[in-house]
C-alpha distance (Angstrom), angle and dihedral (degrees) to the residues before:
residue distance angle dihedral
X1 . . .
X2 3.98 . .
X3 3.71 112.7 .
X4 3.37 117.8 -103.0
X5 3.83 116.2 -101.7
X6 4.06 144.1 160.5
X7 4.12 90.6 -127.9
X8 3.67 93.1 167.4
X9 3.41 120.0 58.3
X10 3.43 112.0 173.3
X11 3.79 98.8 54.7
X12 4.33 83.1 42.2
X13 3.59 88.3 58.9
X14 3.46 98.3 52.2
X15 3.63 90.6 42.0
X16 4.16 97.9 45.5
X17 3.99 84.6 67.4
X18 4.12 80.1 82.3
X19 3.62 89.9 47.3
X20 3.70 130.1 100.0
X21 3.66 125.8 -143.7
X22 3.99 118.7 -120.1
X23 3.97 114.2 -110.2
X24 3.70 102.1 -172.2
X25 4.40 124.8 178.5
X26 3.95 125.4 -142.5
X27 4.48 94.3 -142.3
X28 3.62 85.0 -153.3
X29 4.03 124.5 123.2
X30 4.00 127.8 -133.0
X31 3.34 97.9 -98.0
X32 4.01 91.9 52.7
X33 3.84 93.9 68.8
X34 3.92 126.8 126.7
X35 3.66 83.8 -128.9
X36 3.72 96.4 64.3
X37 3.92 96.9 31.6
X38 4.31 85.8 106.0
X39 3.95 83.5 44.9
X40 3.79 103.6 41.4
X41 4.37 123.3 48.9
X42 3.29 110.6 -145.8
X43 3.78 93.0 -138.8
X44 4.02 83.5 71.7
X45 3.79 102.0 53.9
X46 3.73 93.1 94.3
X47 4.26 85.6 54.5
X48 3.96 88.5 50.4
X49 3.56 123.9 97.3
X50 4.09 100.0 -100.5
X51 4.26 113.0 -149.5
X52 4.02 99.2 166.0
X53 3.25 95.5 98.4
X54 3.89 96.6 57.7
X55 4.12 85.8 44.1
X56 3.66 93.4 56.4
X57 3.32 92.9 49.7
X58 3.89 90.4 49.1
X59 3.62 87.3 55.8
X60 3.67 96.2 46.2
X61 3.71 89.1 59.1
X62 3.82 94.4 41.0
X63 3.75 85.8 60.5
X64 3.42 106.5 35.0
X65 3.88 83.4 52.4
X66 3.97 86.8 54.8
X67 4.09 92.1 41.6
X68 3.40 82.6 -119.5
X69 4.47 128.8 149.7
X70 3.51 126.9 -160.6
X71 3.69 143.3 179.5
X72 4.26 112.0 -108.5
X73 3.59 109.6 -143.1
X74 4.19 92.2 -150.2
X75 3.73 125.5 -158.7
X76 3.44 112.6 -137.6
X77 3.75 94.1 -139.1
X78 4.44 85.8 61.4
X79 3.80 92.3 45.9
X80 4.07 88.8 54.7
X81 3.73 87.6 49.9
X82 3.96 110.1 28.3
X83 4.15 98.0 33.7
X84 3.96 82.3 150.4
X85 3.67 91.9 60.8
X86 3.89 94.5 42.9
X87 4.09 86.7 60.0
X88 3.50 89.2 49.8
X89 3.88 94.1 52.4
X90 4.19 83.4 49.8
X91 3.95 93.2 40.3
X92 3.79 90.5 53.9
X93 3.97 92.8 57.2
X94 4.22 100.1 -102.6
X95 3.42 124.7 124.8
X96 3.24 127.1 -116.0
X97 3.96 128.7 -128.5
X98 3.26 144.3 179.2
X99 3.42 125.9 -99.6
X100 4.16 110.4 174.7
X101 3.36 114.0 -81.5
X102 4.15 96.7 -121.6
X103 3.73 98.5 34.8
X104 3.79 83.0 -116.7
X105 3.69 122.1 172.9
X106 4.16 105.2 -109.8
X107 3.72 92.4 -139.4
X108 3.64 91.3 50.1
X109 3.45 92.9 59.4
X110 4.12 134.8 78.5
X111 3.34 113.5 -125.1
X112 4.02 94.7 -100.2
X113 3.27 91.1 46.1
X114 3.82 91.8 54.6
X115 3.85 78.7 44.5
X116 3.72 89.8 63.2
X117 3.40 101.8 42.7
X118 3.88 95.3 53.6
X119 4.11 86.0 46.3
X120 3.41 88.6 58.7
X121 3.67 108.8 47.6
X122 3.89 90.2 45.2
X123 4.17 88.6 54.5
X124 3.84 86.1 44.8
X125 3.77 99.1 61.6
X126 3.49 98.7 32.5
X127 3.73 82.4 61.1
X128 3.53 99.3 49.2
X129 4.05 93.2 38.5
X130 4.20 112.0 16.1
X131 3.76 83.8 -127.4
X132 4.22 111.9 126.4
X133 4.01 92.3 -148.3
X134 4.27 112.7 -147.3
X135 3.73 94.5 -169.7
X136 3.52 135.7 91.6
X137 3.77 151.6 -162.0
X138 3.73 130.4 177.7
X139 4.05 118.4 -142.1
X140 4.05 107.2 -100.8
X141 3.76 84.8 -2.2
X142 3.28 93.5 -88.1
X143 4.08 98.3 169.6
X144 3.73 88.6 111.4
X145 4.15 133.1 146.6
X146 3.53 89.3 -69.5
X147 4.28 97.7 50.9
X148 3.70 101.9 29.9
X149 3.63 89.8 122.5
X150 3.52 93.6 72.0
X151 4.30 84.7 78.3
X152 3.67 83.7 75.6
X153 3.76 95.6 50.6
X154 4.24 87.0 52.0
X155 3.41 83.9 52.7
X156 3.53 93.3 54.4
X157 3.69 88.9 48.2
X158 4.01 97.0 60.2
X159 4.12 83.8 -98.4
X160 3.85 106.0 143.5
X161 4.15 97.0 163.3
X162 4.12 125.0 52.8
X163 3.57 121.7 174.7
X164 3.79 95.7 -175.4
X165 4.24 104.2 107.6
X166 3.54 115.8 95.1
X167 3.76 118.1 -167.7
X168 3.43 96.1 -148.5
X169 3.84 131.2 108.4
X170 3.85 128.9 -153.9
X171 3.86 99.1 48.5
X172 3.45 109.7 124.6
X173 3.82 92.7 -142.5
X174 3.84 110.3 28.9
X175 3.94 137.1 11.8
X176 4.19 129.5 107.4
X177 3.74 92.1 -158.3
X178 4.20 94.7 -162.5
X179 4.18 85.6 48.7
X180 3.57 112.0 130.4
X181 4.08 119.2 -108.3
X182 3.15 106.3 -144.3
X183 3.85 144.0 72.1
X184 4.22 101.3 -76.4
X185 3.85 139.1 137.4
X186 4.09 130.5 -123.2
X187 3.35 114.1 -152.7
X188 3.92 123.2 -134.9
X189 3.55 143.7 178.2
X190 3.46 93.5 -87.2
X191 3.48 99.9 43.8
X192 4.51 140.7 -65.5
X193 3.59 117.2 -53.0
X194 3.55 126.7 -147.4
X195 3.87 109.4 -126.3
X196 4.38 109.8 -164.9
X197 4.40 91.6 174.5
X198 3.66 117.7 -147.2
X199 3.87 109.0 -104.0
X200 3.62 131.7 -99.6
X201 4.55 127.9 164.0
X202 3.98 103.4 -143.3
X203 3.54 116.8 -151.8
X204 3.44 111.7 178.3
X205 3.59 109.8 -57.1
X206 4.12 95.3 -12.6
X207 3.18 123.9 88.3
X208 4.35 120.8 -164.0
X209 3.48 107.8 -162.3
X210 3.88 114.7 -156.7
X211 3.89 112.2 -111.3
X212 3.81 136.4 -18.4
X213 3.73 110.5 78.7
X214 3.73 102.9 -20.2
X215 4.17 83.3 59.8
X216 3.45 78.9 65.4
X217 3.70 111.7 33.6
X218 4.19 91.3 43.8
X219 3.87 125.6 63.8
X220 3.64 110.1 -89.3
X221 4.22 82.0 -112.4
X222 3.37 86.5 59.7
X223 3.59 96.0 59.6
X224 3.65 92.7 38.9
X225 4.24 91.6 55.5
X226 3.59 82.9 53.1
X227 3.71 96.3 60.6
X228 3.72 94.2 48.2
X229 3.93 91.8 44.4
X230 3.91 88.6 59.1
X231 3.87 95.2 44.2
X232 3.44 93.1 48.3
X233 4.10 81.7 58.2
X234 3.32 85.0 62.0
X235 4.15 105.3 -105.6
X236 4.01 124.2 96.5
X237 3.61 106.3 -111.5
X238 3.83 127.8 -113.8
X239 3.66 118.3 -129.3
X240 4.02 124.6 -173.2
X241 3.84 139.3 -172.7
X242 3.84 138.7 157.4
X243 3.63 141.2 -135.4
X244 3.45 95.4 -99.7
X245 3.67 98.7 51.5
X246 3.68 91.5 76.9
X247 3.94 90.4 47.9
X248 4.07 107.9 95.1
X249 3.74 96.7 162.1
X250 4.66 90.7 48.9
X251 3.88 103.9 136.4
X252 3.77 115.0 -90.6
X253 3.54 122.5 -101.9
X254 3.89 112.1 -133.9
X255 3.91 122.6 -156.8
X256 3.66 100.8 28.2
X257 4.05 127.3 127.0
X258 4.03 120.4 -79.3
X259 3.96 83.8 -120.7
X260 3.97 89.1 50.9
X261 3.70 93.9 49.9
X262 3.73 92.0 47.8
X263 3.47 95.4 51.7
X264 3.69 94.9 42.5
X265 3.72 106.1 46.2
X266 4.02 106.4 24.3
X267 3.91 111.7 117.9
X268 3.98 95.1 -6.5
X269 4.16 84.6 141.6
X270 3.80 96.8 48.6
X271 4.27 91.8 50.8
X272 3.87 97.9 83.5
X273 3.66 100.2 53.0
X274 3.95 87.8 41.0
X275 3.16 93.8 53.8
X276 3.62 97.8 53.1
X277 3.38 95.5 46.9
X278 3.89 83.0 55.3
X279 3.34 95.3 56.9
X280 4.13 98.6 48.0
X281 3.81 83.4 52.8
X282 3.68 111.0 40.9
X283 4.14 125.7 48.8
X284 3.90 112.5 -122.0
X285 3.38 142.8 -169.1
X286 3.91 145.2 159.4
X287 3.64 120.2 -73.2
X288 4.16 93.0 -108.4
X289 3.62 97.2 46.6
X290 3.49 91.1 49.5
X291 3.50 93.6 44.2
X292 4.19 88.1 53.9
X293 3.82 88.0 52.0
X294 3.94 87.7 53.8
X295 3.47 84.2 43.9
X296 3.76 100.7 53.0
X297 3.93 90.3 35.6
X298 4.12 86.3 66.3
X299 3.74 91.7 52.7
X300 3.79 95.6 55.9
X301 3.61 89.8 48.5
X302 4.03 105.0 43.4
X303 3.20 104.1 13.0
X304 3.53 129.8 -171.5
């Protein structure tokens, strides 16, 4: 099968107007992040404070008060432990995704360990919501150069979407720098996978990617210019936040990097108002309707 591409960019253009972005969330709490793994056993999570419930539910209402759907990105350790708040992600119209179960690093895994993982975070949210999810992100996205075999074990898994690739360089934890943009599928042994990339407007040498912690570091204009950069190229963009993001009074963690800290704590109190403003000005969607748009956009324009 042909990769996937947007080979015709004028009629794309005109035809993206129709087309939503993504908005996608990482269901993950602040003590889950790579950047505390060092700081943080996971053999104490259960004796930490937990806030991702009340998060979710913050973002639930920020986007049900924008009439906006998403795709949830779910660890499976939360849908074990919150299956109430996994049915209210599905009840409210999002999709839900998986996210790992462990919040494991990809490339830090072996392959049946990565197996496991992915096992385990699918049985979790069926569980908690009946649903059988097919999509896929990895924590930090670590499917990188060095893990890209683990598409073939999604495959394996019944996963046919992964939004884990970041074409980006200069991250010291994630970023494939020749990865393709746009909307396209790798084929593996087990089967094509459908690869929606996280977003990111290159300018020269500096990249913006579209949520996380640059939502929060850059101006909200910023962010915005970035969206409209990468739809004038022709592709929706991809925009991503988590729980915690919108969270300015989480504990503090002690003991951690000056790096980690920044990256972790800088413009928590600004995020909720950003991200409402982001959703009165931008369209979004979840990951597989927008990919079905994309989908049916290619038709009209080389069709078969």
């Amino acid at each position: 099968m042909a990769p996937f591409e947007l080979t015709n960019a004028k009629p794309n253009i005109v035809l993206l107007t129709d087309i939503p972005n993504a908005i996608s969330v990482d269901v993950e709490d602040y003590f889950q992040v790579s950047a505390f793994s060092e700081r943080v056993c996971r053999s104490t999570w259960d004796k930490l404070e937990c806030r991702v419930e009340a998060n979710t539910d913050k973002l639930l209402s920020i986007f049900d008060e924008h009439e906006v759907r998403g795709t949830f990105f779910i660890l499976g350790w939360i849908a074990e432990r919150y299956p109430k708040l996994v049915e209210r992600i599905a009840a409210a119209g999002h999709e839900l995704a998986s996210h790992g179960y462990w919040h494991q690093l990809v490339y830090d895994l072996t392959p049946e360990e990565f197996a496991k993982d992915i096992a385990d975070s699918k049985e979790a949210i069926a569980d908690a919501s009946g649903v059988v999810v097919t999509a896929y992100r990895a924590p930090s996205f670590s499917i990188t150069e060095k893990s890209l075999w683990a598409l073939d074990i999604l495959a394996e898994h019944g996963f046919d979407t992964d939004s884990s690739i970041f074409p980006i360089s200069g991250h010291d934890r994630y970023g494939m720098a020749g990865a393709k943009k746009e909307i396209h599928e790798i084929q593996t042994e087990h089967g094509p996978i459908r690869e929606f990339p996280p977003s990111a407007w290159s300018t020269g040498r500096v990249h913006v990617p579209i949520g996380g912690g640059y939502f929060r570091l850059f101006p909200l204009r910023l962010t915005s210019q970035a969206i409209k950069a990468v739809r004038r190229e022709g592709r929706p963009a991809m925009f991503y936040i988590h729980p915690w993001e919108v969270d300015s009074e989480q504990p503090r963690m002690d003991k951690i990097g000056r790096k980690s800290k920044f990256r972790h704590y800088v413009g928590l109190k600004h995020t909720e108002d950003r991200l409402r403003r982001l959703c009165k000005a931008h369209s979004f969607d979840r990951l597989e309707a927008v990919v079905q748009s994309v989908d049916q956009a290619n038709r009209v324009v080389m069709p078969t």
